[in-house]
C-alpha positions in Angstrom: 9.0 88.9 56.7 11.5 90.2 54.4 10.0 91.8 51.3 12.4 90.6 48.5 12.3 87.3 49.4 8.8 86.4 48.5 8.1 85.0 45.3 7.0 86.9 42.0 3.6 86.3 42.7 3.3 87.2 45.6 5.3 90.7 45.4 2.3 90.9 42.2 -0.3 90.1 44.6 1.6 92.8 47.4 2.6 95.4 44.7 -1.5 95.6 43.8 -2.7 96.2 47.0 0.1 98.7 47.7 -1.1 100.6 44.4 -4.6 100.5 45.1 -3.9 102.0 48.6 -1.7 105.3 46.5 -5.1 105.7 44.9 -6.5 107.5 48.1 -5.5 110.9 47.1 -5.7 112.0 51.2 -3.3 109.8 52.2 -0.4 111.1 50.5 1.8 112.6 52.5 1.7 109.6 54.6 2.2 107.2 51.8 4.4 108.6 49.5 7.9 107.9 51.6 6.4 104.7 53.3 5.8 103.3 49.1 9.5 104.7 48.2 10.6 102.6 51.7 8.7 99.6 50.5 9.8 99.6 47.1 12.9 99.3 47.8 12.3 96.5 49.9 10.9 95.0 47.2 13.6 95.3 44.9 17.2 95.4 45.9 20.0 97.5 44.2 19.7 100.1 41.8 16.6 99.2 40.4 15.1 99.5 44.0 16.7 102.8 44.4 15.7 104.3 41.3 11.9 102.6 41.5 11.7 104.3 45.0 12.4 107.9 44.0 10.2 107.3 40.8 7.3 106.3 43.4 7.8 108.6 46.0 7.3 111.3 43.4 4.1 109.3 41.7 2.8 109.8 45.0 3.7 113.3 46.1 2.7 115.1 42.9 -1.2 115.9 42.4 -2.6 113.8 39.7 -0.3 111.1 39.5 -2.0 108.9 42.0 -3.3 106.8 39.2 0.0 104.8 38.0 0.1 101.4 39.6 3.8 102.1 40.1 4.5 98.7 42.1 2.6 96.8 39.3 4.8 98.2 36.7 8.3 97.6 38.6 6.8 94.1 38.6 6.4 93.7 35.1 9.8 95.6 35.1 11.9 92.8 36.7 9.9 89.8 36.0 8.3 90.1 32.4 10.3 92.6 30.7 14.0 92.0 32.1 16.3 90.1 29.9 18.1 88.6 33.1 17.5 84.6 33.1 16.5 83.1 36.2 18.6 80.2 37.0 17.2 77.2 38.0 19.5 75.5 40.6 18.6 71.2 39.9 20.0 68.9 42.3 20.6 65.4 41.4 
């Protein structure tokens, strides 16, 4: 299953889980380059890039663990962008 192909809601639904597992603080030296992986399978180019260093670090740094840094990248690209989707309509 590639990651940025599933649908917004889904990478929502995804991008929860993933935070909720950064809250275990013991699990960070594990976790912190396996969430920088999978967000940028999540979200392609530049934004991908830059949300993976930005949650790599989230993870790695004491004290951070508490900012749902998927859930934000979500709201990021699919609430807050001011790229229009377009609709491709078949007739």
């Amino acid at each position: 299953m590639k990651l940025e192909n599933l649908s917004k809601y889904k990478k929502l639904a995804l991008g929860i889980v993933f935070d909720i597992i950064g809250f275990i603080t013991f699990i960070d030296i594990v976790w912190a380059p396996l969430s920088a992986y999978l967000m940028t399978k999540m979200y392609k180019g530049n934004k991908g890039k830059i949300a993976g260093v930005i949650s790599f670090l989230e993870e790695i740094i004491p004290g951070l663990d508490i900012i749902p840094t998927f859930t934000i990248m979500w709201f990021i690209t699919y609430v807050f962008s001011k790229e229009e989707s377009v609709i491709d309509i078949k007739q």
